[in-house]
Structures are given as structure tokens and as C-alpha cells.
N, C-alpha and C positions, 0 to 999 in steps of 0.2 A: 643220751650221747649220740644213737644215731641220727635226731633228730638235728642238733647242733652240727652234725657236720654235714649234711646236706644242705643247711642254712649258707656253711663258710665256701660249700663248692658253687654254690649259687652267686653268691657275693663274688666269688672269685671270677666267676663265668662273664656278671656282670660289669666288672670293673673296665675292660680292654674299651668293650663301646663306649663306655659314659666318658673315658679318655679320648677316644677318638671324637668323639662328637665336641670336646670341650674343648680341640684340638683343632676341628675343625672351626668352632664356633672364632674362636683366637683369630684362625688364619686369616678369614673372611672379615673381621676387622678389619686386622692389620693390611691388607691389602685395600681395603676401602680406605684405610687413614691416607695410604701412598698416593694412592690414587687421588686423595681431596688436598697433599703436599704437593704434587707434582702441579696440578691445578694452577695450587694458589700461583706459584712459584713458575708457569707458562706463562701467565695473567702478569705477574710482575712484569718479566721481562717483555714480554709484547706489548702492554701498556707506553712505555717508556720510549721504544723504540720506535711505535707510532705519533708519539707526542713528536721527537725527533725527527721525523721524516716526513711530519705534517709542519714542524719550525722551518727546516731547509725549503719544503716547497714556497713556503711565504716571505721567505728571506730571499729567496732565486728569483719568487716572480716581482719583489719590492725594487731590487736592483735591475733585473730587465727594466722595470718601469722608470726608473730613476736614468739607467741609460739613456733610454730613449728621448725623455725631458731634454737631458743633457745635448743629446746628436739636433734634437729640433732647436734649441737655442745657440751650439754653436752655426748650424745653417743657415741661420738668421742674421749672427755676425757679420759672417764669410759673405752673405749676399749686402751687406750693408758698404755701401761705396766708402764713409771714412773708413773703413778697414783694409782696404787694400789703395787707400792715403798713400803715395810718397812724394815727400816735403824734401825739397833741394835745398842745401845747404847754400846761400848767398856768398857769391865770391869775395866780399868782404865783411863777413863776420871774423871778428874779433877772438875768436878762442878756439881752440881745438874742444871736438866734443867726444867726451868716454861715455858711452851708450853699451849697459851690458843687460842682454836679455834676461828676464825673470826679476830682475829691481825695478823698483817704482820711481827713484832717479837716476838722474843723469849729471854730468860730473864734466865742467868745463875751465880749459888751462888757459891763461892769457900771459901777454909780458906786459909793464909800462915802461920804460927805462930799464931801472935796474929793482923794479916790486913785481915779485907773482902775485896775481890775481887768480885765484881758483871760486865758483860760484859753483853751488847745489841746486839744480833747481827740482823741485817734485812734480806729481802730475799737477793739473786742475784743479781747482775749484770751483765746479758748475754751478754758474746763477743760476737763478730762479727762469721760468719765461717769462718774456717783458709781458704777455698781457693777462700774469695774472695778479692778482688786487691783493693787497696786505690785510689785516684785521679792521683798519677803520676805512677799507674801501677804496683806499688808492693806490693808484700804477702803482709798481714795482718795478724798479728801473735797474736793476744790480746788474751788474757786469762779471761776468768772468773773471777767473785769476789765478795765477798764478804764484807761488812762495820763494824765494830764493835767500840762499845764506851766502852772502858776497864775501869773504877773505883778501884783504891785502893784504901781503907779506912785503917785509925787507929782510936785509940781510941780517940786521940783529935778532933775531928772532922774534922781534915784538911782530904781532899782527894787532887788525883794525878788524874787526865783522860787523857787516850790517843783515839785519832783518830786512827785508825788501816782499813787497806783493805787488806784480805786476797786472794792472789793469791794460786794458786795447788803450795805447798811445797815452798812459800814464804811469811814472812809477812813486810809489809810498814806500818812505823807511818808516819802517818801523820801532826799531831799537840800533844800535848802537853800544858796542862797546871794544877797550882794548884788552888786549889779550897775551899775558909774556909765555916764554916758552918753558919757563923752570916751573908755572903755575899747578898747584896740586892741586886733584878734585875734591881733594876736603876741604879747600881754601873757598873761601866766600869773599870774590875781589868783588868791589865797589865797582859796578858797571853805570854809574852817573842814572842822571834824569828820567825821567820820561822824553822820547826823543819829541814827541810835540809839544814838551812844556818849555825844549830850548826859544831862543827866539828866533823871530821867522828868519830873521836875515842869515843867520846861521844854517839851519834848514836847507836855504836853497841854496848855500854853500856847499853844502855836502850834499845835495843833488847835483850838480853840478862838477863834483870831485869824482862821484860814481860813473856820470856821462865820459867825461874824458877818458876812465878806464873801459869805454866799452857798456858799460848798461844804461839803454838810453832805450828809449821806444820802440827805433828799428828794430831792434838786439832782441827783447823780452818780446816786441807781438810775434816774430818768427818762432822764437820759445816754447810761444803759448799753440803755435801751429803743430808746431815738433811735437810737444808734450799731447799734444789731445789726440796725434798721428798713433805717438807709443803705447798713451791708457788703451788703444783700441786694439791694438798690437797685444800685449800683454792682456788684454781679457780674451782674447780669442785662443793665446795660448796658456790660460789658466783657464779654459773650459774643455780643451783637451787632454791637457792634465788632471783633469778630477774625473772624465769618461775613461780617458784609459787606467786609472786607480779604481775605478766602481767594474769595470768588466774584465779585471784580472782576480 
């Protein structure tokens, strides 16, 4: 018996340390694991943050670079003599002209009697340059041009429209057709022929019906001066418009 309980005071003696020590051994874990959480979880967020501030610096320095392109090509503009073009309007042109900045046409009103004539005309159509060679070797002669969509109206509401492409000192119809006012865009009206399958004499009929209202040679090469004035106008101010969208 005495023996036995010097055993249990022993045991008892020894319990507090092998606690503490099993206590400590826990602790020191557990602060190693915090310590390899906090880690991971620094690493995350700084990873991410640097990816991100390594995107902005190549996003900042893409559009500086894009600026810049933009600033040297409109300079190039601005120094280009058609660009600061102004085309006199001829004291006897035939239409009032609506010119509104940021459209690519322009919008002209005329009388004849008792018919409005309104015509659209668009920018250009740049040829080719005369001295370069087509695919089997020869000049290229194309000419410049210009689109128009000519409207006469009367009082009943019927119009006439022509297709028109203005050449330097010539004009082509192209189509032809008439037009009522009650007409719905579901409706599919019979717009006739092809206008070069009519006969010629007819043809130079209705060139000649166009001329009287004002579109004749004079009329369309001034046009085509006006128009190539405006394309040059409008890109100068559509290459200001995208620098100052890229450096805002």
C-alpha cells in the first residue's frame, strides 16, 4: 500500500508538466498554422493587386501611345493645305445648301416653277491614280465621283428620284423611279427598268429634264470641290474626336 501511493503522488507530481508541455506543444502549432494562413492569404491579396497595377500601367502607357499616333496624324491634317480649303459658294448656284458638321452629307433646296427639287449629295468617291496599271497592265483612267439622290416634288405628293454619280464635266443616272406619298415600306412598287436598258433617246431626255432643274456640270464639279473641302473638314474633326475620347 505504501508503495502504491507513492506511485499515485508521483503520477500526480508528473501530470501538470506533461500538460504543459502538450499545451505548449499545441500552442506552437497553432501559431505556426496562423502564421502559414496569414501567408497564404497576404500572397493572395498582393498577387492580384500587382497583376492590377501592372494592367493599369500597360493600359496608361497603350493610350499615351495611341494619343500620341492620334496628335502626329491629326498635325499632318492641319498642315495639309485641302484642310483648311474654303470653296466659295458661285453666285449662281441653283440651291440653298444645309451643311451640318459631323454628317457625311449635305442637303440642297431648289424651286422650278411650282416643283421642289431637294438633292443629297455624299462625300467622294476617290479614283484610283491615273498612273497606276489594272491587272492586265493597262492605264487606269477612273475618275472621281460623286453620289447624288435628286427628288422632284409637286404638289400632289407624287415625287420622281433619280440616282445620279457625278463625274468632272459629266453626269450618269443611274436609276430612276416614282414615288407616292401614301406609299408603305412594306409595299414593293415596281420601280421600272434598268435605267440604261430605256432607250437612248429617252436617256438624254431625262438628262436634259435634270439640267434644267439645276444639275448639270457646272452644279455637280462645284459639288465635288465642296464635298472633298468637307471629307477633309470632317476627318480632321473625327481625329479630335477619338484623342480627346482616348485622353479622358
Amino acid at each position: 500500500m505504501a508503495m502504491y501511493a507513492m506511485l499515485r503522488r508521483a503520477s500526480a507530481a508528473a501530470m501538470p508538466q506533461l500538460a504543459r508541455r502538450a499545451v505548449a506543444s499545441s500552442s506552437s502549432r497553432t501559431f505556426q498554422n496562423i502564421l502559414s494562413v496569414l501567408h497564404r492569404e497576404t500572397a493572395a491579396t498582393v498577387a492580384p493587386s500587382l497583376r492590377f497595377a501592372n494592367t493599369f500601367v500597360s493600359k496608361a502607357s497603350a493610350d499615351d501611345s495611341l494619343a500620341q499616333v492620334l496628335q502626329s496624324e491629326l498635325q499632318c491634317a492641319l498642315e495639309d493645305d485641302n484642310a483648311n480649303h474654303q470653296v466659295e459658294i458661285p453666285d449662281d448656284f441653283p440651291f440653298e445648301i444645309e451643311d451640318n458638321p459631323g454628317e457625311r452629307t449635305i442637303h440642297l433646296k431648289g424651286q422650278y416653277g411650282d416643283e421642289t427639287i431637294r438633292v443629297q449629295v455624299d462625300i467622294p468617291n476617290v479614283a484610283p491614280e491615273e498612273n497606276e496599271d489594272d491587272e492586265d497592265g493597262e492605264k487606269n483612267d477612273s475618275e472621281s465621283s460623286i453620289p447624288l439622290v435628286v427628288t422632284v416634288f409637286k404638289g400632289n405628293g407624287v415625287s420622281l428620284e433619280f440616282g445620279v454619280t457625278a463625274f468632272p464635266d459629266e453626269i450618269s443616272i443611274d436609276s430612276l423611279s416614282i414615288k407616292q406619298s401614301e406609299e408603305s415600306e412594306d409595299q414593293l412598287a415596281y420601280e421600272g427598268p434598268e435605267f440604261t436598258d430605256l432607250d437612248e433617246n429617252l436617256q438624254k431626255a431625262f438628262l436634259k429634264y435634270l439640267e434644267i432643274r439645276g444639275i448639270k456640270p457646272s452644279t455637280t464639279n462645284f459639288l465635288q470641290e465642296y464635298m472633298f473641302a468637307k471629307d477633309n473638314k470632317e476627318y480632321v474633326m473625327w481625329l479630335k474626336n477619338l484623342k480627346n475620347f482616348v485622353e479622358k
